[in-house]
C-alpha positions in Angstrom: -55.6 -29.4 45.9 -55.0 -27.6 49.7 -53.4 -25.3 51.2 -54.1 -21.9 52.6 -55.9 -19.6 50.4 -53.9 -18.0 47.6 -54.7 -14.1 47.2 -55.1 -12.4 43.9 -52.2 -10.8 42.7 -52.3 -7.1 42.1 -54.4 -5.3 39.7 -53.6 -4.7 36.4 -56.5 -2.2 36.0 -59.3 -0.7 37.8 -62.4 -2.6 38.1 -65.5 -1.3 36.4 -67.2 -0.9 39.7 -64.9 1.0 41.7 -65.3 4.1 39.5 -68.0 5.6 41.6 -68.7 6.2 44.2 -66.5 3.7 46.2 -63.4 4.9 44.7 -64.4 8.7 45.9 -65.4 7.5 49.3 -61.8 5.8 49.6 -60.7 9.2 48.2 -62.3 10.7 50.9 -60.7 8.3 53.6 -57.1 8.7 52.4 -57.2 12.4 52.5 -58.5 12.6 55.7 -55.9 9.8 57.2 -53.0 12.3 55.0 -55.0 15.8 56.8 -56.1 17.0 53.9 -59.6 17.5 55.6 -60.4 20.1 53.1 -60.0 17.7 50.2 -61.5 15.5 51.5 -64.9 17.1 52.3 -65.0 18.1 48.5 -64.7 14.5 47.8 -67.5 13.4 50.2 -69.7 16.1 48.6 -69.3 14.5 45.4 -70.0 11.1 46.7 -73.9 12.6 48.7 -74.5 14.9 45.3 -74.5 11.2 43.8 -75.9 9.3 45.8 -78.1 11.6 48.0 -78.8 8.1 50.3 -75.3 7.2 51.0 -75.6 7.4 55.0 -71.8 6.4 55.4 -71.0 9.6 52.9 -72.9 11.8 55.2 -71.9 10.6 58.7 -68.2 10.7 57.2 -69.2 14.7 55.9 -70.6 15.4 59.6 -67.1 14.4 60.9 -65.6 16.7 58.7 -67.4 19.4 59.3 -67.2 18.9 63.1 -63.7 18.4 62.4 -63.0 22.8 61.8 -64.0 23.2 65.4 -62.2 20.2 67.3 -59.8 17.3 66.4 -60.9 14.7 64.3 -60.7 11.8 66.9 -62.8 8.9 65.4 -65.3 8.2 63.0 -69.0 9.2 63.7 -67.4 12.0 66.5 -70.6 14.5 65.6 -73.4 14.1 68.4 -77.1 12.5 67.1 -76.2 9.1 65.7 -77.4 6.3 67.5 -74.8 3.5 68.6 -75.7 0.5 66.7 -76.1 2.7 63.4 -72.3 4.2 64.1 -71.2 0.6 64.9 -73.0 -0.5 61.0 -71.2 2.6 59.2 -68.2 2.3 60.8 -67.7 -1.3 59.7 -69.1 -0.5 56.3 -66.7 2.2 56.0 -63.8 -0.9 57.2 -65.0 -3.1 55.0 -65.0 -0.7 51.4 -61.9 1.0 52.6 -60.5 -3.0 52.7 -62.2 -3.8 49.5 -59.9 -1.0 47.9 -56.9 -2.0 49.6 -57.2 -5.8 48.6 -55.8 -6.8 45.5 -58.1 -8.2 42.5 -57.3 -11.4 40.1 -55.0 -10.5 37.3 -54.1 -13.8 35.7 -55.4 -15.7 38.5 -58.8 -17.7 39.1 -61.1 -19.1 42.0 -60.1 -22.5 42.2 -63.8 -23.2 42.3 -64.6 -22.5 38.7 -63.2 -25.5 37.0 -65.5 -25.7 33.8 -68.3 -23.7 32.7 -70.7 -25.2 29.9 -70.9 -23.4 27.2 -74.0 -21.6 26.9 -73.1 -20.0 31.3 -72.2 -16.8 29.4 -71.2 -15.9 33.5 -70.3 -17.4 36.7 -70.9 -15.4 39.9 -68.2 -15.7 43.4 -68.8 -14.4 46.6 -66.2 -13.9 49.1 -67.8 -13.0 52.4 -65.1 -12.2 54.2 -64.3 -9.6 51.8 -67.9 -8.8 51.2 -67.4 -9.0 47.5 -69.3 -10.7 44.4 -67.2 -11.3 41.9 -68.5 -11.5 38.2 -66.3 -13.9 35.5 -66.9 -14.6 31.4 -66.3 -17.8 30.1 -64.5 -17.7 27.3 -64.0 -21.0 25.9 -65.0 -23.2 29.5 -62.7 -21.1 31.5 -63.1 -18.3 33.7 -62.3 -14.0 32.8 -62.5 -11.7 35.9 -64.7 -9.1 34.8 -65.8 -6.7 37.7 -66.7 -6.9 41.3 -68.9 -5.2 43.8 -69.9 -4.8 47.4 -71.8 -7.0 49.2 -73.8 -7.1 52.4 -74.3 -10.6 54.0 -76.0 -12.9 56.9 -76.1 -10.8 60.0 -75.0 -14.2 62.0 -72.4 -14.8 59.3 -71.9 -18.4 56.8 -72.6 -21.6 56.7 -76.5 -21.7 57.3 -77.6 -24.9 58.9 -81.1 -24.2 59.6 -84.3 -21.9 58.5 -84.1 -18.3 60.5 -80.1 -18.8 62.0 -79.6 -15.2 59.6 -76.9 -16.7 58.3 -75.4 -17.1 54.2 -75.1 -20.5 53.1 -71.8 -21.9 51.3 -71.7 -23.5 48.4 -72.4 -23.8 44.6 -75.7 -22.6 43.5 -77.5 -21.7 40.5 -80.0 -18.5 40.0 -83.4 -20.1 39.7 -85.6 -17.1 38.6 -86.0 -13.3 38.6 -88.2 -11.2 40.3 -88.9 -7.9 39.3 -89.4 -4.9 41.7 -93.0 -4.7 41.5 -93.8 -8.0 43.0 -91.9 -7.2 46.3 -91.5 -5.2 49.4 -89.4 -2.3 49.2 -87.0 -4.2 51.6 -85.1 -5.9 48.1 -84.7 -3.0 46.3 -85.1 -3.0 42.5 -85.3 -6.9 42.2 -83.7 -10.4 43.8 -82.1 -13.3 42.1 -83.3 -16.3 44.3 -80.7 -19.3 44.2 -81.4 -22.9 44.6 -80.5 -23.2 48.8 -80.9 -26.0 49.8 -79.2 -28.1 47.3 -78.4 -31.5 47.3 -75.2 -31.6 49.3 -77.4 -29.5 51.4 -80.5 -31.7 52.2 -78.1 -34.6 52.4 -76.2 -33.0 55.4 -79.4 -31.8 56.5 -79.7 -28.3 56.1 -82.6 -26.4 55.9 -83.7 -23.2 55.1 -85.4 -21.1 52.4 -85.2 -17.8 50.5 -82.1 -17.1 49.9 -81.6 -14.8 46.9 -79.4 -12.1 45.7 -81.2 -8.5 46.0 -81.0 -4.9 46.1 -81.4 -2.3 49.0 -84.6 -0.1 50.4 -85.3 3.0 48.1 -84.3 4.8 50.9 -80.5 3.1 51.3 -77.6 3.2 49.2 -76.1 0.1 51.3 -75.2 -1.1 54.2 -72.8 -3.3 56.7 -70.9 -5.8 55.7 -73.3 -8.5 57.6 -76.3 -7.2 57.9 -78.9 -9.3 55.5 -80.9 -12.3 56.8 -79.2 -15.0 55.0 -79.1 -13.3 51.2 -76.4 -11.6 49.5 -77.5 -7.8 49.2 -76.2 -5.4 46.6 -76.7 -1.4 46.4 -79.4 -1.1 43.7 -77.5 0.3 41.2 -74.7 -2.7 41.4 -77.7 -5.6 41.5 -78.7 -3.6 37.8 -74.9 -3.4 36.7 -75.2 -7.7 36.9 -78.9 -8.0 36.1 -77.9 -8.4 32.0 -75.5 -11.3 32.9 -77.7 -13.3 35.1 -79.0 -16.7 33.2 -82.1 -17.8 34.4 -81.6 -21.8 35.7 -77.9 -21.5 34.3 -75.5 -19.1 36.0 -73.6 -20.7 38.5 -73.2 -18.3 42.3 -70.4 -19.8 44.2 -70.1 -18.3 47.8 -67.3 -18.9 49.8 -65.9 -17.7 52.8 -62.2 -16.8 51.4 -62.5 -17.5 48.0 -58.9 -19.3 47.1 -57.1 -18.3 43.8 -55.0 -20.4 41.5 -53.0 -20.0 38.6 -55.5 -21.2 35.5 -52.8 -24.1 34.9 -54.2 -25.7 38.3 -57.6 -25.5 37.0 -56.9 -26.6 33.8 -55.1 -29.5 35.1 -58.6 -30.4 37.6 -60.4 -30.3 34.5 -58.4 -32.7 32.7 -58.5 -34.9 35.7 -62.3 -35.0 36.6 -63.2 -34.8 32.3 -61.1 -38.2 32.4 -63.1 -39.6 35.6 -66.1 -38.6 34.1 -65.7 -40.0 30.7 -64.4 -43.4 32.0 -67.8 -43.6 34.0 -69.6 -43.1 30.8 -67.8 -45.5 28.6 -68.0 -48.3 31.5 -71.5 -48.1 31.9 -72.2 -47.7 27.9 -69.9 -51.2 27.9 -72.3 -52.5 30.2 -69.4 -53.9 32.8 -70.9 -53.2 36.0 -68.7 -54.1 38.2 -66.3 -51.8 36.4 -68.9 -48.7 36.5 -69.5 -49.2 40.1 -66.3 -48.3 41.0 -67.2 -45.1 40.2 -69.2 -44.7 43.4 -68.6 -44.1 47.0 -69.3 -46.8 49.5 -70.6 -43.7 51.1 -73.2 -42.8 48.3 -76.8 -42.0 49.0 -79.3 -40.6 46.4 -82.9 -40.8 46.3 -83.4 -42.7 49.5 -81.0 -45.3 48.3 -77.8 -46.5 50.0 -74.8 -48.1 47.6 -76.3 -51.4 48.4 -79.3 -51.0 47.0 -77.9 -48.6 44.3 -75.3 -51.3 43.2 -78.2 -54.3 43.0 -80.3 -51.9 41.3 -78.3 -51.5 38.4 -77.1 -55.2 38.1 -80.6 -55.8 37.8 -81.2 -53.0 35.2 -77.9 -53.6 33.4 -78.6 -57.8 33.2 -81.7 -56.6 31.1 -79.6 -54.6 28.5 -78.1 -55.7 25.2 -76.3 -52.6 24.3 -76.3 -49.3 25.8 -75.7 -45.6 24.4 -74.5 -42.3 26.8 -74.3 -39.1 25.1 -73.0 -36.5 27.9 -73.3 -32.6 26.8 -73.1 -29.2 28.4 -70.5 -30.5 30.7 -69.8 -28.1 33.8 -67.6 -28.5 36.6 -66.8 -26.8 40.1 -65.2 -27.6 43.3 -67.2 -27.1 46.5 -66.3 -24.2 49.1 -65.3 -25.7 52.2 -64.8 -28.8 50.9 -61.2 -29.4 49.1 -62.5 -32.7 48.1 -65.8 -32.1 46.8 -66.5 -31.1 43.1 -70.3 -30.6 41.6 -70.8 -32.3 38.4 -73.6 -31.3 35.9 -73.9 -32.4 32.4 -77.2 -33.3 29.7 -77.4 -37.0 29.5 -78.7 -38.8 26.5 -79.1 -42.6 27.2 -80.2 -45.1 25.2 -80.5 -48.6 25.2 -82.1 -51.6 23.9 -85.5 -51.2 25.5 -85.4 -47.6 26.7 -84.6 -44.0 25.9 -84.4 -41.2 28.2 -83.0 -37.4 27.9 -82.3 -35.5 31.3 -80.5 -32.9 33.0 -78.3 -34.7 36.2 -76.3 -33.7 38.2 -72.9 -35.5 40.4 -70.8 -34.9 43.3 -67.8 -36.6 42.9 -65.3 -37.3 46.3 -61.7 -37.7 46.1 -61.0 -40.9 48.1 -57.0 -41.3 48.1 -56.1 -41.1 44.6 -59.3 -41.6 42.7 -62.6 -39.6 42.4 -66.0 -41.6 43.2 -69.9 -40.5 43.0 -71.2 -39.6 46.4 -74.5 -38.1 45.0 -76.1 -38.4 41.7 -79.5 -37.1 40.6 -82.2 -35.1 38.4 -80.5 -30.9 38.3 
């Protein structure tokens, strides 16, 4: 369950989104770092006849041109371009030359994504020190690398503790809605994805904060620095429009971590076996109506809905001492662990109870703590 991060072994085959025009503005970079300075302006014209608003492409084109009079030196060597923007490109151009460079999962997964229900067609990752979203299929409950793409985030970098800090929260979200382009500023490009910051782990370590979505780029700007958003995660336009068709309103999961960790799928698989088991022994304990057995399922530390484990335990034993029978259907079962937290996993699951005097159908949701050997419900509540 620790460790150090794991990388991704090496690719097995390109990834749909670094066909253009990343892969030509790596081009680009390679051929200049080999002297090939002629080659490598043809390949940065290709990149600015595509993408006419690609200011990294054209600072990189300036250098090349500069570069048949003098030596090329450094990036951003032509005269007019202000400090700060040179320091931005510069570290854009770092970060997509990296993103080329790393290595992408071949028959390994985030160790986050331990179960998808069935009906998350997708589950979204974001590694922000590699300024990269990841997109994955679930096939069956587990996870398929599909594609990945560049990412801008918080200007102050992760972990967001408060409202305004410019900073990208980590954690596991959901998308909550979508917003088209016509009902915002220019600033989000051709849409946003807002996520469900804070959530309850969140609130209960009392972070705050709001608006925190994934969205495109001006009209005017292809991209931009690797940290450079306000909190959000920020796409180029045309990448937000390449995951657009595989965001699920209220359903697709958006993990962001700050070095996403990958496993071989046996460790997940064996996770899900593990917390499945938890989780069904909660449900046939409290369906058997032994209460002391079903709270053992819960932290001394739990606190939902203003209620300690005190008053959650005498709660039930109240609830449970008016009971004759009980029925707990659980469906649409999802599972992940918590970035940041190697002990933390976010259950979520449709719960169909029944018993002799009541019926109720509801959506909840559980974060389950490893204490020594054992899992135990921390946090439990309406999703």
């Amino acid at each position: 369950m620790s460790g150090k991060p794991v990388q991704p072994p090496a690719r097995t085959a390109a990834a749909p989104s670094a066909i253009e025009p990343e892969a030509l503005l790596v081009k680009t970079l390679h051929a200049i770092q080999s002297n090939q300075l002629d080659v490598a302006l043809a390949e940065v014209e290709q990149v600015i006849q595509a993408y006419p608003n690609f200011r990294l492409a054209h600072l990189i084109k300036g250098d090349l041109l500069l570069a048949r009079s003098q030596p090329l030196k450094t990036m951003g060597g032509a005269t007019g371009v202000p400090l700060d923007r040179l320091a931005d490109l510069r570290e854009e151009a770092r970060a997509r030359l990296a993103r080329q460079q790393h290595e992408r999962p071949g028959d390994r997964v985030p160790r986050y994504l331990v179960q998808l229900q069935p009906d998350q067609k997708f589950a979204i990752v974001v590694d922000t020190s590699k300024s990269t979203l990841y997109v994955f299929e679930n096939r069956n409950g587990s996870a398929h690398y599909l594609a990945d793409y560049y990412i801008s985030s918080g200007k102050s970098g992760v972990d967001k503790l408060r409202e305004g800090d410019k900073k990208t929260p980590l954690g596991v979200y959901h998308v909550t809605s979508s917003m088209p382009k016509e009902k915002l500023a220019d600033l989000y490009g051709v849409g946003a994805f807002p996520i469900n910051y804070p959530n309850e782990w969140d609130r209960r370590e009392g972070r705050s904060g709001s608006g925190i979505w994934l969205h495109g780029t001006p009209s005017d700007t292809f991209s931009r620095p690797p940290q450079a958003s306000d909190g959000c995660v920020v796409l180029t336009n045309r990448d937000l429009e390449a995951i657009r068709q595989r965001m699920q309103i209220g359903l697709t999961p958006v993990i962001i971590s700050s070095n996403v960790e990958w496993v071989q799928p046996q460790a997940v698989t064996g996770l899900r076996q593990e917390l499945s088991a938890m989780v069904e022994q909660w449900r046939r304990d409290w369906e058997g109506l032994n209460t002391d057995k079903y709270l053992t399922h819960y932290s001394q530390s739990f606190n939902a809905g203003g209620q300690d484990y005190k008053a959650f335990a005498q709660q039930k034993k109240q609830v449970n001492g008016g009971k004759q029978w009980v029925k707990v259907k659980l469906e649409k079962v999802s599972m992940f662990l918590y970035p940041g937290k190697e002990r933390l996993a976010v259950v979520t699951f449709d719960q169909d109870y029944t018993s002799s005097n009541l019926a109720n159908k509801m959506r909840k949701r559980q974060y389950w703590i490893k204490e020594g050997s054992g899992w135990r419900i921390v946090h439990e509540g309406a999703a």
